[in-house]
Every structure is written in C-alpha cells, then in structure tokens.
CHARMM internal coordinates of N, CA and C (Angstrom, degrees):
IC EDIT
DIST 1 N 1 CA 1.4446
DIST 1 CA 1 C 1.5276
ANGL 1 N 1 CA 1 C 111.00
DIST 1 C 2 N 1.1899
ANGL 1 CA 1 C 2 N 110.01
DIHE 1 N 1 CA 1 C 2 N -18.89
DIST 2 N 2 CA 1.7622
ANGL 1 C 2 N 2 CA 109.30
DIHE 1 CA 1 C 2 N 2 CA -164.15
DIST 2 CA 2 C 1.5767
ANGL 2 N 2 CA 2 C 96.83
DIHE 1 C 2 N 2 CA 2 C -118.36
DIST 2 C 3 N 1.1185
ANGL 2 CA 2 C 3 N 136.09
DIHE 2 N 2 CA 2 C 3 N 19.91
DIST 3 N 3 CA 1.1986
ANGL 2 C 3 N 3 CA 117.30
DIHE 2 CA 2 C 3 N 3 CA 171.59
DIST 3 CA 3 C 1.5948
ANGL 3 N 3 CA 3 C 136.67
DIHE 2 C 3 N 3 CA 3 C -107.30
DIST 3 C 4 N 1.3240
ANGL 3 CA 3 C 4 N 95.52
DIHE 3 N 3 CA 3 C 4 N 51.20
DIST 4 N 4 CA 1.5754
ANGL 3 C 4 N 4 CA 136.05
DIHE 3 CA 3 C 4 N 4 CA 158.20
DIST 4 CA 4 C 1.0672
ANGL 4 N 4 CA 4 C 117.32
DIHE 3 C 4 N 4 CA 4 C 179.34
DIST 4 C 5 N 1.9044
ANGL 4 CA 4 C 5 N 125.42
DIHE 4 N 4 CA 4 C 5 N 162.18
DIST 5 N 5 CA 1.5966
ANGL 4 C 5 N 5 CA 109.19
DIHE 4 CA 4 C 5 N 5 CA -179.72
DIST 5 CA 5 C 1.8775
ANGL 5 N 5 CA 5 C 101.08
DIHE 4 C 5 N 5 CA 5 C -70.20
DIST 5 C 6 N 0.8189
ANGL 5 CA 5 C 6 N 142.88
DIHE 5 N 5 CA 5 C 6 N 31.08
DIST 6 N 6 CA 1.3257
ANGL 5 C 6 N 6 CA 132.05
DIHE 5 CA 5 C 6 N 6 CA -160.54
DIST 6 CA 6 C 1.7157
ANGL 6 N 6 CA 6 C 99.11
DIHE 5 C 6 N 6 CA 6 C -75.71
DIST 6 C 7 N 1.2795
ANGL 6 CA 6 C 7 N 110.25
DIHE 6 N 6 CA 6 C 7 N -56.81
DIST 7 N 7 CA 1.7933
ANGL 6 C 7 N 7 CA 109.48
DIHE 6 CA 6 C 7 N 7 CA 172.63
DIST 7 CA 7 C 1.4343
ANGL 7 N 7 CA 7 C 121.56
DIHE 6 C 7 N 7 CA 7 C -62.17
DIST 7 C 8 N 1.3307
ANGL 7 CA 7 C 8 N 118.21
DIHE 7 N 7 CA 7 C 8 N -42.39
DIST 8 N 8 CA 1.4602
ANGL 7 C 8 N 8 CA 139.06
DIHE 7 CA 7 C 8 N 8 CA 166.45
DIST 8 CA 8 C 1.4091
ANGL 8 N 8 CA 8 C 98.34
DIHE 7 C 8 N 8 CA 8 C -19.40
DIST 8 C 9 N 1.7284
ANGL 8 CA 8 C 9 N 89.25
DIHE 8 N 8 CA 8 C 9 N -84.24
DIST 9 N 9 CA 1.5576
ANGL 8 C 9 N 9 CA 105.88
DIHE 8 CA 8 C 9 N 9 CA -175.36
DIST 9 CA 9 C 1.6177
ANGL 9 N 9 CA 9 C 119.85
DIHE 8 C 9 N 9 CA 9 C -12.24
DIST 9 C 10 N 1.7408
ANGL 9 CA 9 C 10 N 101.46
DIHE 9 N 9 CA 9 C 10 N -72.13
DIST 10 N 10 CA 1.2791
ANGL 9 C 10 N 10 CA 140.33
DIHE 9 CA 9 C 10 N 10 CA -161.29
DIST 10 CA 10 C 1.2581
ANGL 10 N 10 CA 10 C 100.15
DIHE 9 C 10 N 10 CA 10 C -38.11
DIST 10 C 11 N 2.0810
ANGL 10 CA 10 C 11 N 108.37
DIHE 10 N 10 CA 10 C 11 N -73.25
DIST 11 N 11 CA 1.3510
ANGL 10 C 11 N 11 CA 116.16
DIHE 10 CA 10 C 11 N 11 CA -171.20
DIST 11 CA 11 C 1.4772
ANGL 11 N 11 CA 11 C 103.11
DIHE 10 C 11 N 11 CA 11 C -96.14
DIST 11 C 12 N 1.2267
ANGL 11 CA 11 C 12 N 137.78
DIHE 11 N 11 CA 11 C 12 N 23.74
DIST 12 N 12 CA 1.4542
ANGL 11 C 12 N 12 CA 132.31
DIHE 11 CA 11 C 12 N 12 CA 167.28
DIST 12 CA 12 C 1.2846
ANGL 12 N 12 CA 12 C 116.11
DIHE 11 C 12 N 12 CA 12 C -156.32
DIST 12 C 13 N 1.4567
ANGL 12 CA 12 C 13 N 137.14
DIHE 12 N 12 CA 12 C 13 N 49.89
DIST 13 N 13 CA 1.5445
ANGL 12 C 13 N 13 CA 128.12
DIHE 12 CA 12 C 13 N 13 CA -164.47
DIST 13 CA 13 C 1.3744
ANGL 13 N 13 CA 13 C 102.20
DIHE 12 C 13 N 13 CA 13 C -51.04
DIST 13 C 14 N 1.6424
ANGL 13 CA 13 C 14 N 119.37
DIHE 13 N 13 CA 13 C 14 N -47.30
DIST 14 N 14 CA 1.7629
ANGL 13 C 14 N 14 CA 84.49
DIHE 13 CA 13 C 14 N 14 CA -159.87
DIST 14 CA 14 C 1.4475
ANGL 14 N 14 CA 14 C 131.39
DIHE 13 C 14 N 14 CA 14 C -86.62
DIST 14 C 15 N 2.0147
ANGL 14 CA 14 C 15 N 104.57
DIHE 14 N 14 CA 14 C 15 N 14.27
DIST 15 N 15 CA 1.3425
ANGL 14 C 15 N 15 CA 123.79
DIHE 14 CA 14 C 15 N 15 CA 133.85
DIST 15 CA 15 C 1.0275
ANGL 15 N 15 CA 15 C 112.97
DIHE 14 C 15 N 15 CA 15 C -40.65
DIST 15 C 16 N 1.2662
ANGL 15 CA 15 C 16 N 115.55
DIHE 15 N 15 CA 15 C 16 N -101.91
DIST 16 N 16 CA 1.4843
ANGL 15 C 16 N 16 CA 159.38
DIHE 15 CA 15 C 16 N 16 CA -142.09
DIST 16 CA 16 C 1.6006
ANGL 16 N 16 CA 16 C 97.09
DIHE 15 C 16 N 16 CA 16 C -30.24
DIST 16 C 17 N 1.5789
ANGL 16 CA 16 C 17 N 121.46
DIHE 16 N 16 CA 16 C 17 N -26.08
DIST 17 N 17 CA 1.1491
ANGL 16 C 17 N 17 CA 120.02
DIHE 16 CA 16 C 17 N 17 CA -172.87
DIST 17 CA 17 C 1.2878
ANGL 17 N 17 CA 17 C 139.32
DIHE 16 C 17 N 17 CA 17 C -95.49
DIST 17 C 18 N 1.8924
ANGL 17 CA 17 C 18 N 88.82
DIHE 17 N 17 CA 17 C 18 N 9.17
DIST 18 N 18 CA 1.7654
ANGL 17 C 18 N 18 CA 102.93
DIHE 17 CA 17 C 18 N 18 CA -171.32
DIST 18 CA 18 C 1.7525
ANGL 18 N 18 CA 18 C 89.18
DIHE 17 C 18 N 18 CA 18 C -122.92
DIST 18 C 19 N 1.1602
ANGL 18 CA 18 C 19 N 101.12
DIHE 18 N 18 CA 18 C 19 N 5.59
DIST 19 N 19 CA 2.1638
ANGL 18 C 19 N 19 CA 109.63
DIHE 18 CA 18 C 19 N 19 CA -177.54
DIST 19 CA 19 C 1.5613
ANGL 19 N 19 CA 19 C 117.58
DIHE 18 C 19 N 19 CA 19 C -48.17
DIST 19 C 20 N 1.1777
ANGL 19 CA 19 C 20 N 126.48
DIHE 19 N 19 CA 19 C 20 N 126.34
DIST 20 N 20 CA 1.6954
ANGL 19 C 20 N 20 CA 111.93
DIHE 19 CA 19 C 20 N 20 CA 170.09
DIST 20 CA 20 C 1.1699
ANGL 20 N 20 CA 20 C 105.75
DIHE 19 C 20 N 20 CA 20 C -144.35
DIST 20 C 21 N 1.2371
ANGL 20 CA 20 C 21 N 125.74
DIHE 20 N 20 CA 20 C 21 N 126.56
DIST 21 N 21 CA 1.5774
ANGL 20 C 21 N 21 CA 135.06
DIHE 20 CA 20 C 21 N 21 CA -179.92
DIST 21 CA 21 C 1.4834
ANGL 21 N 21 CA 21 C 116.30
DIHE 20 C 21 N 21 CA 21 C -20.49
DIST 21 C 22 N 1.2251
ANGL 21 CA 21 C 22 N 110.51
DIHE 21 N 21 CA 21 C 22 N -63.69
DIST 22 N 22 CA 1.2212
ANGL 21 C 22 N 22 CA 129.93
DIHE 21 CA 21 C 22 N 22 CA -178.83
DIST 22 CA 22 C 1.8136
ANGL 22 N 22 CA 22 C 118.76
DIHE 21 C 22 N 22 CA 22 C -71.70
DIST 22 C 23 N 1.6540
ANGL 22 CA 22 C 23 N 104.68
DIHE 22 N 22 CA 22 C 23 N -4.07
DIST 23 N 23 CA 1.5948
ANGL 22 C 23 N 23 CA 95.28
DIHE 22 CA 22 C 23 N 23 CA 155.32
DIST 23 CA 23 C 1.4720
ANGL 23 N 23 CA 23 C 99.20
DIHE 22 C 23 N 23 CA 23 C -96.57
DIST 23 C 24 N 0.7464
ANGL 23 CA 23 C 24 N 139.46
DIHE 23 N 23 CA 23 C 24 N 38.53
DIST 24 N 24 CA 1.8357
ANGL 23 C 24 N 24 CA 125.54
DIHE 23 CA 23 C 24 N 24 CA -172.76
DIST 24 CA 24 C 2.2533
ANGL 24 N 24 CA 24 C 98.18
DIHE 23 C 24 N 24 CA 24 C -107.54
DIST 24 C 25 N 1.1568
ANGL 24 CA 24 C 25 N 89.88
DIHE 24 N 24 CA 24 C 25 N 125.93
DIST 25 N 25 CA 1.4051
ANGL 24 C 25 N 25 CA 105.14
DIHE 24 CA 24 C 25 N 25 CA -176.44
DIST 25 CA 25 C 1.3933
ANGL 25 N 25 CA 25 C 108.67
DIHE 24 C 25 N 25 CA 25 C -75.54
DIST 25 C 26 N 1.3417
ANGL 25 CA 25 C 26 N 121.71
DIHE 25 N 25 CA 25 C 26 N 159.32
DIST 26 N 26 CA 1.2308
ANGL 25 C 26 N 26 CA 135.72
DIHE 25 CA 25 C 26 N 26 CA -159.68
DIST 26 CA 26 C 1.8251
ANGL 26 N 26 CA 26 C 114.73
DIHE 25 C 26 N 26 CA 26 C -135.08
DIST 26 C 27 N 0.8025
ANGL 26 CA 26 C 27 N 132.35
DIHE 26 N 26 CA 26 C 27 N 100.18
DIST 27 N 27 CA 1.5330
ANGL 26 C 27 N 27 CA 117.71
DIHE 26 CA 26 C 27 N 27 CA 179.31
DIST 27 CA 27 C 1.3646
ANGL 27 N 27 CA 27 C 122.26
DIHE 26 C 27 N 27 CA 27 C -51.59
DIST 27 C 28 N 1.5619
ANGL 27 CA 27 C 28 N 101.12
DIHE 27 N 27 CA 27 C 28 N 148.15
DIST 28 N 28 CA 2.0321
ANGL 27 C 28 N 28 CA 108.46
DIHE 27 CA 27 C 28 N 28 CA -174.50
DIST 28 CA 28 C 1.1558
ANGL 28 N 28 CA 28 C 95.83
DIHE 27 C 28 N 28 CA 28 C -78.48
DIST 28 C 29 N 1.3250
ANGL 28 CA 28 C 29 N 118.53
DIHE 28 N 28 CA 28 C 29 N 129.84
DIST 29 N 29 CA 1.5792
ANGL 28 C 29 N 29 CA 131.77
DIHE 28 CA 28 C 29 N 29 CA 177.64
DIST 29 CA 29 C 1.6161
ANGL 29 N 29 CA 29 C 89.94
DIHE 28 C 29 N 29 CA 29 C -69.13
DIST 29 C 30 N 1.5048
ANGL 29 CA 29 C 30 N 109.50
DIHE 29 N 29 CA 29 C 30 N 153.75
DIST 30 N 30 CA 1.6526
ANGL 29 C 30 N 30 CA 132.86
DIHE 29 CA 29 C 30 N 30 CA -153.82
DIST 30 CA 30 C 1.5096
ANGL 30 N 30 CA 30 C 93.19
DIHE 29 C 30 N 30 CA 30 C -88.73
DIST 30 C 31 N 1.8137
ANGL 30 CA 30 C 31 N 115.98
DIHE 30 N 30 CA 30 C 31 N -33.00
DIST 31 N 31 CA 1.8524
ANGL 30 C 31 N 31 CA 103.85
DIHE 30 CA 30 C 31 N 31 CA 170.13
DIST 31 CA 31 C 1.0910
ANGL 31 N 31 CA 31 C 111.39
DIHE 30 C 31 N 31 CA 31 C -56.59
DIST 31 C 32 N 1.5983
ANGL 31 CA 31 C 32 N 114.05
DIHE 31 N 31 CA 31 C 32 N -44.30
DIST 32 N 32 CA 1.8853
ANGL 31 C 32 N 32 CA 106.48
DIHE 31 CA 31 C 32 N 32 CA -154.64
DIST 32 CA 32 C 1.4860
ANGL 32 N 32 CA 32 C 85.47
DIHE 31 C 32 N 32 CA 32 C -67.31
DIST 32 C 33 N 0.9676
ANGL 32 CA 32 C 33 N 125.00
DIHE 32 N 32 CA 32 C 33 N -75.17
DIST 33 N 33 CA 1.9393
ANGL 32 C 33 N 33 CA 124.99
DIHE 32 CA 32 C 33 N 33 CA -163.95
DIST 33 CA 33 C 1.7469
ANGL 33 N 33 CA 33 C 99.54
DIHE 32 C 33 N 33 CA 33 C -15.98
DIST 33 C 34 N 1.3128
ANGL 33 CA 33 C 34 N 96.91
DIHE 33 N 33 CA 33 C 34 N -83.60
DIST 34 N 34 CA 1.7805
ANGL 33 C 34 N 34 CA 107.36
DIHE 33 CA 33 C 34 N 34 CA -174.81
DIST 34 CA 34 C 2.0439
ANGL 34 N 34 CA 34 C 91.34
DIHE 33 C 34 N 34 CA 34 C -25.92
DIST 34 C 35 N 0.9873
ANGL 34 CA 34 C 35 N 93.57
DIHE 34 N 34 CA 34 C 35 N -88.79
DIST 35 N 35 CA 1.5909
ANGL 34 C 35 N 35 CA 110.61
DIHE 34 CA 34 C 35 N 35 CA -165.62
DIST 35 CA 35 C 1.7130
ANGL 35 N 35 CA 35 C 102.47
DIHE 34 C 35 N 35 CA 35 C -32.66
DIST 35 C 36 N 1.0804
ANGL 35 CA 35 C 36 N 131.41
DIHE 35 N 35 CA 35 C 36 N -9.67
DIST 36 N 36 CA 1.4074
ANGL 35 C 36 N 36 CA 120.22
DIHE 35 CA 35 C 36 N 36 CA 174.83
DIST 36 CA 36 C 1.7314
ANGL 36 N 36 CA 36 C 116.23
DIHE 35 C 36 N 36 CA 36 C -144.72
DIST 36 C 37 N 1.7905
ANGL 36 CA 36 C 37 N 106.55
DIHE 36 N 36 CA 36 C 37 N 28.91
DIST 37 N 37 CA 1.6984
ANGL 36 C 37 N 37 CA 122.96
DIHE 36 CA 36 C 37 N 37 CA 165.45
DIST 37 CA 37 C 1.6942
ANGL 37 N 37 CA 37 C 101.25
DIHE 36 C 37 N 37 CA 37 C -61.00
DIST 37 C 38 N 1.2098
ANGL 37 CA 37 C 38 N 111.37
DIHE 37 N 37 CA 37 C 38 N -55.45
DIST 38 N 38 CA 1.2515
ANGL 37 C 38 N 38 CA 115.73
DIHE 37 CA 37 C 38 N 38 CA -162.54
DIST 38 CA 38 C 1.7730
ANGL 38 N 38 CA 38 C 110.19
DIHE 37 C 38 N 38 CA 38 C -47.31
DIST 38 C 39 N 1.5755
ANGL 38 CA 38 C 39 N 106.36
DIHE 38 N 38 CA 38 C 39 N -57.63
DIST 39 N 39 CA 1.4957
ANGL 38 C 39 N 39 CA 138.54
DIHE 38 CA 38 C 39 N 39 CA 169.88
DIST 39 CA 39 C 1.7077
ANGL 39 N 39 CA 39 C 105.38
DIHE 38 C 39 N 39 CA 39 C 107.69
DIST 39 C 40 N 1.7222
ANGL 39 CA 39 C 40 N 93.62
DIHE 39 N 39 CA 39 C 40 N -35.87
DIST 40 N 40 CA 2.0500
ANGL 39 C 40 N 40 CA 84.18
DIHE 39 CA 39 C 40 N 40 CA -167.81
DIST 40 CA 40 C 1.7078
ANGL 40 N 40 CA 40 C 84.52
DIHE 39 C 40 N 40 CA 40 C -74.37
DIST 40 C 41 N 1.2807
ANGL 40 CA 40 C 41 N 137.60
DIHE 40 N 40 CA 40 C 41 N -23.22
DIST 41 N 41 CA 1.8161
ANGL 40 C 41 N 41 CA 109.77
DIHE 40 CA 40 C 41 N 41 CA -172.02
DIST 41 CA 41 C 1.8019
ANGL 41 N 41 CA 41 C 111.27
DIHE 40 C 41 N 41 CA 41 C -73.38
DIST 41 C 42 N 0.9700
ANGL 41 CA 41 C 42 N 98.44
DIHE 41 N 41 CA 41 C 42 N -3.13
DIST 42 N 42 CA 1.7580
ANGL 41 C 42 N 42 CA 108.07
DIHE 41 CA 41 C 42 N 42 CA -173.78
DIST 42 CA 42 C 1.6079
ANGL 42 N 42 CA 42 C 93.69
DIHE 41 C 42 N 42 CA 42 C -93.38
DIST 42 C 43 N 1.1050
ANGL 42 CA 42 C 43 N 97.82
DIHE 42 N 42 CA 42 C 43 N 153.72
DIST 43 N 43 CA 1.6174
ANGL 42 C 43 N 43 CA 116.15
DIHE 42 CA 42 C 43 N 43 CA -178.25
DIST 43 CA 43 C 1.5666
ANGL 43 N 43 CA 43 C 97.71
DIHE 42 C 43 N 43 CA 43 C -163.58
DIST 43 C 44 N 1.3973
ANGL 43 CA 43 C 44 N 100.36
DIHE 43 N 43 CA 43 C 44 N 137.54
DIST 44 N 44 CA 1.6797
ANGL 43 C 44 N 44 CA 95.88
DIHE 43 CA 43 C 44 N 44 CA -167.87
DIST 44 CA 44 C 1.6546
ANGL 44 N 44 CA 44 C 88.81
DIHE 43 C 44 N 44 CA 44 C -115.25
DIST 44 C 45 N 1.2378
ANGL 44 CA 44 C 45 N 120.52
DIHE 44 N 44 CA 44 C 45 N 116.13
DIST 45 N 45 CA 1.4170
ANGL 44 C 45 N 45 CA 144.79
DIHE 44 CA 44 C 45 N 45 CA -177.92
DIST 45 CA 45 C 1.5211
ANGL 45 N 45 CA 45 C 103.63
DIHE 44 C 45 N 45 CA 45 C -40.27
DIST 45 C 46 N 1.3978
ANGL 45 CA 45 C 46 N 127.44
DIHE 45 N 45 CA 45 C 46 N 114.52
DIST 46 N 46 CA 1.7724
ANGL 45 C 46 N 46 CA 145.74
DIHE 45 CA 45 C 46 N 46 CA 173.44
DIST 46 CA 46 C 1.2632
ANGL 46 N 46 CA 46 C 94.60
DIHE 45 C 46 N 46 CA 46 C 82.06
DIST 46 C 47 N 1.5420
ANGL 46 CA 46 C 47 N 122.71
DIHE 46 N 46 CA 46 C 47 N 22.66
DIST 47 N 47 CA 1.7270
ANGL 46 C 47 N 47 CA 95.97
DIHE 46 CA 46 C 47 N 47 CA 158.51
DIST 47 CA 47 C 1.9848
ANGL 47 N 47 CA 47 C 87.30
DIHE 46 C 47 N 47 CA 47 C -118.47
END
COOR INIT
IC SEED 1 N 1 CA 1 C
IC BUILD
C-alpha cells in the first residue's frame, strides 16, 4: 500500500507530500520477537 505517495496523496494530501519510500515501516517478523522475549539470548552483533 505504501510504496509510493500515490495512495497517501489520495486519502491524506497534506501527508502525502512529505512521503518517502524509505520512511515506510515494516512489521517485526513473529521469529525475531520470539527469538529476542527473553533479551539475555539476543545479542545485537558489534555491541
């Protein structure tokens, strides 16, 4: 749905005009979550 302002526009112009592909959010896939509830099994790589 978000991958141009083209809908933005439609149902939100005075959005639609600050829109950039690359702010468009993405959902946390349901493995990573599980895999890092605990927190000590997660380790975030160079820290």
């Amino acid at each position: 749905m978000l991958k141009d302002a083209s809908y933005l526009r439609e149902t939100h112009p005075d959005l639609g005009q600050y829109f950039k592909p690359e702010y468009a959010l993405r959902p946390i896939p349901q493995a990573f979550i599980q895999a890092i509830e605990n927190g000590a099994t997660y380790q975030n790589p160079g820290y």
